[in-house]
Every structure is written in C-alpha cells, then in structure tokens.
MIGUMAR-888266 format. One record per residue (C-alpha): residue in three letters; x negated, y negated, z; residue number from 1. Coordinates in steps of 0.25 Angstrom, whole numbers. Each point is the difference from the previous one (the first is absolute). Layout:
# residues N
@type=ALA&east=X&north=Y&up=Z&seq=NUM
...
***
This chain:
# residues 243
@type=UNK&east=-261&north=224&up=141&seq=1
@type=UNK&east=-6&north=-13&up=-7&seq=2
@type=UNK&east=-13&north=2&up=5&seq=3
@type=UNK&east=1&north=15&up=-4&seq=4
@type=UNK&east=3&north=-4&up=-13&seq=5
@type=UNK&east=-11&north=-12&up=-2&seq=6
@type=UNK&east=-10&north=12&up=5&seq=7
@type=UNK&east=7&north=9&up=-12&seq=8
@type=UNK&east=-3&north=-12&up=-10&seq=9
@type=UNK&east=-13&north=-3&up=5&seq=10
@type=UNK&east=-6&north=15&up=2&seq=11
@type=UNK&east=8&north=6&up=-13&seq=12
@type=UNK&east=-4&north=-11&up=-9&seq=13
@type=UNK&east=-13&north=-3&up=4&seq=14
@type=UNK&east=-7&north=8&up=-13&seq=15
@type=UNK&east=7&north=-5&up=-10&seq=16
@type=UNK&east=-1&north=-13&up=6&seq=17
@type=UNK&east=-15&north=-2&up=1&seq=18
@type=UNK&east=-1&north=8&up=-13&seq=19
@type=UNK&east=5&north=-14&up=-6&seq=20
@type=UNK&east=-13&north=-7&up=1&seq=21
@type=UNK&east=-9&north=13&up=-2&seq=22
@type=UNK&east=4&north=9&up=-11&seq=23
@type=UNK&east=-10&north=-1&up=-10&seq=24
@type=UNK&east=-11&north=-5&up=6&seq=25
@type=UNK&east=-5&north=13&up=5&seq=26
@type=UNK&east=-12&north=8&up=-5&seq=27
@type=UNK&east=13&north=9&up=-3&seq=28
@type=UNK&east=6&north=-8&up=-8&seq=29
@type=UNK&east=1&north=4&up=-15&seq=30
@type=UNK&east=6&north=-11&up=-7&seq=31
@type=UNK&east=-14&north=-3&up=-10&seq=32
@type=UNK&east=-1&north=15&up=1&seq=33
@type=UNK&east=-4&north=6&up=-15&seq=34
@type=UNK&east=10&north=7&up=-7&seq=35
@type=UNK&east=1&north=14&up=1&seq=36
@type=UNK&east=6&north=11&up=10&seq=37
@type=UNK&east=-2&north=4&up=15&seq=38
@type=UNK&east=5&north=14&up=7&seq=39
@type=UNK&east=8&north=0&up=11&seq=40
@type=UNK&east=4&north=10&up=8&seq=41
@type=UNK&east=14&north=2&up=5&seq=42
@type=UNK&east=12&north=7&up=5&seq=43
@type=UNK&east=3&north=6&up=-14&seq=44
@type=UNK&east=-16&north=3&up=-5&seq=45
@type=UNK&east=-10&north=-10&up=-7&seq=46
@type=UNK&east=6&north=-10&up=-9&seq=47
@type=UNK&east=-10&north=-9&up=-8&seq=48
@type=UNK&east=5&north=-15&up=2&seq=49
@type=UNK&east=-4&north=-13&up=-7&seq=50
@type=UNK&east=-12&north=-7&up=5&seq=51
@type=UNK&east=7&north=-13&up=1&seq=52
@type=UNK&east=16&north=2&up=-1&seq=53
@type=UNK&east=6&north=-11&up=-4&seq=54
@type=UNK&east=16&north=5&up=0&seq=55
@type=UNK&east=3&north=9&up=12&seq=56
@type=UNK&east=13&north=5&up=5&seq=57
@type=UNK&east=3&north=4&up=12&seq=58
@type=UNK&east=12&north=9&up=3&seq=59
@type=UNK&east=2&north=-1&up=17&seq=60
@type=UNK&east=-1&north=-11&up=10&seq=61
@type=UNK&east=-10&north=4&up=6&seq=62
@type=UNK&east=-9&north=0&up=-13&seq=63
@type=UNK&east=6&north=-13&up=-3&seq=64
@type=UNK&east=-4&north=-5&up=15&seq=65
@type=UNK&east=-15&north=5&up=-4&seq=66
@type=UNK&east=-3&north=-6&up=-14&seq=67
@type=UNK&east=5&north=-12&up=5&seq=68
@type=UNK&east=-10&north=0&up=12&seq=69
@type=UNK&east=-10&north=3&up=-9&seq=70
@type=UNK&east=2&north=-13&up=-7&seq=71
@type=UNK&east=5&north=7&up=-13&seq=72
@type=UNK&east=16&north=-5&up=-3&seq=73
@type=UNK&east=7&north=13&up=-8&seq=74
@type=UNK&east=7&north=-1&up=-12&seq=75
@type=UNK&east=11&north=7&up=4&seq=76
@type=UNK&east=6&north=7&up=14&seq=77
@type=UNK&east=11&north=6&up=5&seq=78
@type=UNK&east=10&north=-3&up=12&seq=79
@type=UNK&east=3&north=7&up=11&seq=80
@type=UNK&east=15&north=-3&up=-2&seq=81
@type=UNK&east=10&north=4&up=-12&seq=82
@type=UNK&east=2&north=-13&up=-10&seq=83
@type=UNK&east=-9&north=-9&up=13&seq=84
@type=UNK&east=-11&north=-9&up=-2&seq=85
@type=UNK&east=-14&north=5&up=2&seq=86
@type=UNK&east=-3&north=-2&up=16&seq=87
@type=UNK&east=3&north=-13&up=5&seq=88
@type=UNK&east=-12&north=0&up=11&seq=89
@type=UNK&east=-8&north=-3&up=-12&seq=90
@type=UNK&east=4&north=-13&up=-2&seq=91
@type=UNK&east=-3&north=-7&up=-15&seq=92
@type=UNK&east=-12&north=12&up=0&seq=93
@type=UNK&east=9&north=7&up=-10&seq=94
@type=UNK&east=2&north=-11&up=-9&seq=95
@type=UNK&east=-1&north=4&up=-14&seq=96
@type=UNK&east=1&north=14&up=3&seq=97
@type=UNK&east=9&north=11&up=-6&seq=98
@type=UNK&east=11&north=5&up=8&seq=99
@type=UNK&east=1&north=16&up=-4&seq=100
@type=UNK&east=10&north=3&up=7&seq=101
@type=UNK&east=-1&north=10&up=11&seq=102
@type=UNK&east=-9&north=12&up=2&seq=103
@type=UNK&east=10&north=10&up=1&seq=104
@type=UNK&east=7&north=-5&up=-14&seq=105
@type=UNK&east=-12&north=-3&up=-8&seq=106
@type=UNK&east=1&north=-3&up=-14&seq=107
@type=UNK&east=-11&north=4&up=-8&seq=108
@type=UNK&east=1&north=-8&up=-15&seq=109
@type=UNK&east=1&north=-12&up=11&seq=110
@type=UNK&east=-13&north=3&up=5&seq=111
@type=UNK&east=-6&north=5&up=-13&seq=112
@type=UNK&east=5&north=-14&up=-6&seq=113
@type=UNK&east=-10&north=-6&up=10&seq=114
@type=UNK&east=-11&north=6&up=-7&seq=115
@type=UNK&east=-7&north=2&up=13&seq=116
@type=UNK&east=-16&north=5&up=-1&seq=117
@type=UNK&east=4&north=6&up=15&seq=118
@type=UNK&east=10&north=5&up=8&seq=119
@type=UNK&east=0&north=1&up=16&seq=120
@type=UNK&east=9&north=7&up=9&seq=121
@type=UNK&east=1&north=13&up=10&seq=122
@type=UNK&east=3&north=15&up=-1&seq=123
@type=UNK&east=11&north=-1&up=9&seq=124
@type=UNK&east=7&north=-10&up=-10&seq=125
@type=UNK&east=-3&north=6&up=-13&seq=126
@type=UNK&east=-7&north=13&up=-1&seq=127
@type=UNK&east=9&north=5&up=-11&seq=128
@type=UNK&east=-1&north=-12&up=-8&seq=129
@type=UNK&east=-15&north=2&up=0&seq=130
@type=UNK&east=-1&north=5&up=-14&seq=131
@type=UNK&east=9&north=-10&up=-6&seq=132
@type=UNK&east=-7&north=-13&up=7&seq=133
@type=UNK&east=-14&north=7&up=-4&seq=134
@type=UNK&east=4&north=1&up=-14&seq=135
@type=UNK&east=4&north=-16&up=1&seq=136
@type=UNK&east=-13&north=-5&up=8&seq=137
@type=UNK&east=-11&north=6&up=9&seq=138
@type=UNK&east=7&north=4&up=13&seq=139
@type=UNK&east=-5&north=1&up=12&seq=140
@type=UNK&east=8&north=4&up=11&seq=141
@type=UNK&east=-1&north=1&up=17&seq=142
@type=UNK&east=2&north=12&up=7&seq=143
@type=UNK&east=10&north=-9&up=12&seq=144
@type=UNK&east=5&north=-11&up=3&seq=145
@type=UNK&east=6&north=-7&up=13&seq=146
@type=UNK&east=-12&north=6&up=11&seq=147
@type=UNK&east=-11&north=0&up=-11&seq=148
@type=UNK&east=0&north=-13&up=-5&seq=149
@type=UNK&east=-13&north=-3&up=4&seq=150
@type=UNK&east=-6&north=10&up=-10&seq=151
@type=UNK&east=11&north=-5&up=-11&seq=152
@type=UNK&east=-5&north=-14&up=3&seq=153
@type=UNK&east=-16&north=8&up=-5&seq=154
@type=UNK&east=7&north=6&up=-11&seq=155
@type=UNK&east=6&north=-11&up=-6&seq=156
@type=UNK&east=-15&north=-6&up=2&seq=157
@type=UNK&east=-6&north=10&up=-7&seq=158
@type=UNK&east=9&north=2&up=-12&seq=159
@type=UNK&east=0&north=-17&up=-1&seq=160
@type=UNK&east=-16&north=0&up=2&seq=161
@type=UNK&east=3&north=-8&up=12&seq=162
@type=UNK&east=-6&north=9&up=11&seq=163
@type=UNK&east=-9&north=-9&up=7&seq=164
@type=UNK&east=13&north=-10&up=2&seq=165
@type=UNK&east=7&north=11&up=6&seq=166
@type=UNK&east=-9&north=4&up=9&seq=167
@type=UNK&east=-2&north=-16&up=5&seq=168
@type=UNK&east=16&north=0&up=0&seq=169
@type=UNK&east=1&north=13&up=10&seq=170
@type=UNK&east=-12&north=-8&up=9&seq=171
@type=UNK&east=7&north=-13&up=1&seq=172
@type=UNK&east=15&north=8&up=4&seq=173
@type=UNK&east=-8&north=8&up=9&seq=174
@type=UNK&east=-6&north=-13&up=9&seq=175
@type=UNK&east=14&north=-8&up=-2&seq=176
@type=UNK&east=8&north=13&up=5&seq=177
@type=UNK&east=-12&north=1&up=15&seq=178
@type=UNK&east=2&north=-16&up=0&seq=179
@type=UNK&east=16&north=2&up=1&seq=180
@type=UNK&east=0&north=9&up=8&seq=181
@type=UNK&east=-9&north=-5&up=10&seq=182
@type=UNK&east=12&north=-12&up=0&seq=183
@type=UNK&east=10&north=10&up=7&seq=184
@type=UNK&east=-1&north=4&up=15&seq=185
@type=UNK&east=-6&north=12&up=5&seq=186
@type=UNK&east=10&north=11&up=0&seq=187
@type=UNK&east=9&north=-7&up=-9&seq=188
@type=UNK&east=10&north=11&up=-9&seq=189
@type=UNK&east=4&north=-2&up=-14&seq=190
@type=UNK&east=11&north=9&up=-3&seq=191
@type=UNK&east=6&north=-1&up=-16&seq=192
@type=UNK&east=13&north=0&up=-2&seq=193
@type=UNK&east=6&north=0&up=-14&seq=194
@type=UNK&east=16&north=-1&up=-2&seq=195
@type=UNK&east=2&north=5&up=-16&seq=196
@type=UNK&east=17&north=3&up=-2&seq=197
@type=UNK&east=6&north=9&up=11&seq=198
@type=UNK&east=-13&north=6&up=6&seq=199
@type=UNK&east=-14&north=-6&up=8&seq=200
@type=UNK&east=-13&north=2&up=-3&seq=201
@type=UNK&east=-11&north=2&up=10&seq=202
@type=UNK&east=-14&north=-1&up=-5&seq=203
@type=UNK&east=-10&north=8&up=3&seq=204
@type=UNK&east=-15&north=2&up=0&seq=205
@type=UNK&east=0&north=5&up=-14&seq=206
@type=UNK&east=7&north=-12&up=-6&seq=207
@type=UNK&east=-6&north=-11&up=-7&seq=208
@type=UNK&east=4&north=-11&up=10&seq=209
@type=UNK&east=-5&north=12&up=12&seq=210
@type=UNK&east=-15&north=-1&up=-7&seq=211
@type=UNK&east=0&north=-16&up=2&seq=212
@type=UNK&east=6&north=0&up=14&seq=213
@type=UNK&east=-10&north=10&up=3&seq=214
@type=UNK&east=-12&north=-7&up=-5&seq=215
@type=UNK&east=4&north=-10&up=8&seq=216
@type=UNK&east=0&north=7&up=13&seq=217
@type=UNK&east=14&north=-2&up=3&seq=218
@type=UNK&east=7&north=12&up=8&seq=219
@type=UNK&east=11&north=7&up=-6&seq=220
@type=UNK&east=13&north=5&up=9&seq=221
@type=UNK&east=-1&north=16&up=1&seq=222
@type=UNK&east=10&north=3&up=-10&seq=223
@type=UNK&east=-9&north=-6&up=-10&seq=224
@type=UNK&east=-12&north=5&up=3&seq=225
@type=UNK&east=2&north=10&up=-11&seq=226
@type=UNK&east=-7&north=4&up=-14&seq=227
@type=UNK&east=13&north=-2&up=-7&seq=228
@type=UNK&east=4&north=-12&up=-8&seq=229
@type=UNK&east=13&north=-2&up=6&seq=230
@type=UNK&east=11&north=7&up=9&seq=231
@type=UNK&east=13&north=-4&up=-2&seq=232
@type=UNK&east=10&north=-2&up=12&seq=233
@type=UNK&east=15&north=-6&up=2&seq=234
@type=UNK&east=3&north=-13&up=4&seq=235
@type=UNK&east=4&north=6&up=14&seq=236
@type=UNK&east=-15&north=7&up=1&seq=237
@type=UNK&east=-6&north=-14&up=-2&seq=238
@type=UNK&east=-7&north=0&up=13&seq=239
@type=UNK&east=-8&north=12&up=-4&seq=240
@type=UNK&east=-9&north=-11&up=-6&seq=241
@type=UNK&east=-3&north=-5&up=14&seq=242
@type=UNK&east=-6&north=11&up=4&seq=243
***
C-alpha cells in the first residue's frame, strides 16, 4: 500500500509539480501579453477572455488543480466538502486564496465581490449558472471532468494564454507515468479500491486515477477493465476487486 500510494503522489502530482519551475517561461506564456481579448472555444460556445487575466476563479477542483499547474494562483476556489478547506493535497499552494465554499452551493455576490476578469469551471458542475457567472466575468466552461482532464488541463491553457506550458506539463507526466511504471514487475495488477460510508468503490478505466494507471501500463483486475468510472460493491463483494 505505501509504494501504491508513493506512485499515486509521484504520477498524479507530476504536472503541477514540474509546472512550479516552468510556468511562464513558455513561448505560451502571456504574462507581458498587450491588453485586449482572445476567443476561446468551449463546452458552452466562444467566450472572449482577457488577454492577460489577472483575477481568475475557479469553481471545481479539477480547475483549481489546473491553474495552479499552470503557475497561475486563483483568487478564489471552491472545496470539495461543505464548510471544508480547499484540498489539503495542495499544500500552502492555496495561501491567499478565497474559499467559495462548495460547487454545489455556490454563492454568487461572493464571487461577484471577487471582481474576477474570468471564470473557470465545467458543464457538468454549473451549466445552469452559466448565464449568471457570464453576466459576472467571461465564462469558460469544459464539457467533463474526471477522464478528461487532460483536455481541461489545454483548456484552462488556452483561456489563461498558457497553452505552450500546458502542453510541456502533459509531456513531462507522460515520461514520469512510463518511468513509474517500468519500476513495477511484469504482470504486476493494480486494482482501486475506494471505501466512501457504507459502500466500495471500484475504479475503472474510465476514472481519472484509471487513465494514470493506464498510461503507466499497469494491468487492471477484470472487473475494472471497464469504461465506467466506478462500480460500486458491498463490503462482502470486496474480492471482486482481485479479479
């Protein structure tokens, strides 16, 4: 379990990790970018964003996970749990930063008293707040989230001017996911397992965890060698996992 966990921390965090040291230096980098606007293209139609945006607010964790690989600190987030802190995975990467509360009990005159130039988050989140967060800042909205977060990753690039960068960050996770996996035996099975109350969680191919382990090369157990994100199992089913 603790080498699983150190190759979770090493494979999962690799972007945002190397994205530390590079952000910004990129031909992709806007940061001296002349003022203006930029279209972008996304889940909801074309939204004109700032050139160089300055105050960004990003209302999911996987947006907040992006921007911060991209070497761009929001001004305020969400968390993932009712009156929580923002994800503690993070570290001090949040310092400074907002906490909105969560996605699903959004407050909009907090994130209007921001005074954000744009707004990042995903369809499946907030489609019908879509026209309220629009008539706040520019909104630019993804069409997924979990399985598809390499695409967020280039969206968020796009809408921050930051395309290069995340292009650079999805190249250095690439070579650190082969390198991990080549430390694992041949034949070695990964199965994921996650306990949430009263029922288990087993993670399949079309999770976001499932996409890592699989560019990796790591084998999955046949029950989760499936599209779906998760199938969920009693206790007493556990050692479905195993197989």
């Amino acid at each position: 379990m603790h080498r699983l966990l150190s190759v979770l921390a090493a494979v999962v965090l690799a972007a945002s990790l190397a994205a530390c040291g590079s952000a910004g230096d990129g031909a992709g980098s806007t940061s001296s970018a002349a003022s203006g606007t930029r279209p972008v293209t996304h889940a909801m139609g074309t939204t004109e964003v700032p050139a160089d945006p300055q105050r960004v607010v990003v209302l999911d964790t996987g947006e907040l996970d992006s921007v911060l690989a991209l070497g761009v600190t929001p001004v305020g987030a969400t968390s993932p749990v009712a009156g929580g802190p923002l994800p503690t995975y993070l570290a001090d990467r949040t310092t400074g930063v907002t906490n909105l509360g969560t996605q699903s009990d959004l407050n909009l005159e907090a994130v209007a008293g921001l005074r954000p130039d744009l707004i990042l988050s995903n369809k499946v989140r907030h489609e019908e707040l879509y026209p309220q967060l629009s008539a706040i800042a520019p909104t630019v909205l993804a069409e997924r989230v979990g399985v598809a977060w390499r695409e967020n990753l280039r969206l968020a690039g796009q809408a921050l001017g930051r395309e290069a960068d995340a292009e650079r960050i999805l190249a250095d996770y690439r070579a650190k996911a082969e390198e991990t996996g080549a430390g694992f035996a041949p034949g070695t099975t990964i199965s994921m397992v996650r306990f949430t109350g009263g029922s288990v969680r087993l993670y399949g191919e079309g999770s976001f965890i499932g996409t890592i382990l699989a560019e990796a090369g790591l084998a999955r157990p046949e029950s989760q060698q499936v599209p779906g994100t998760f199938a969920e199992v009693s206790p007493e089913q556990i050692g479905a996992g195993r197989r």
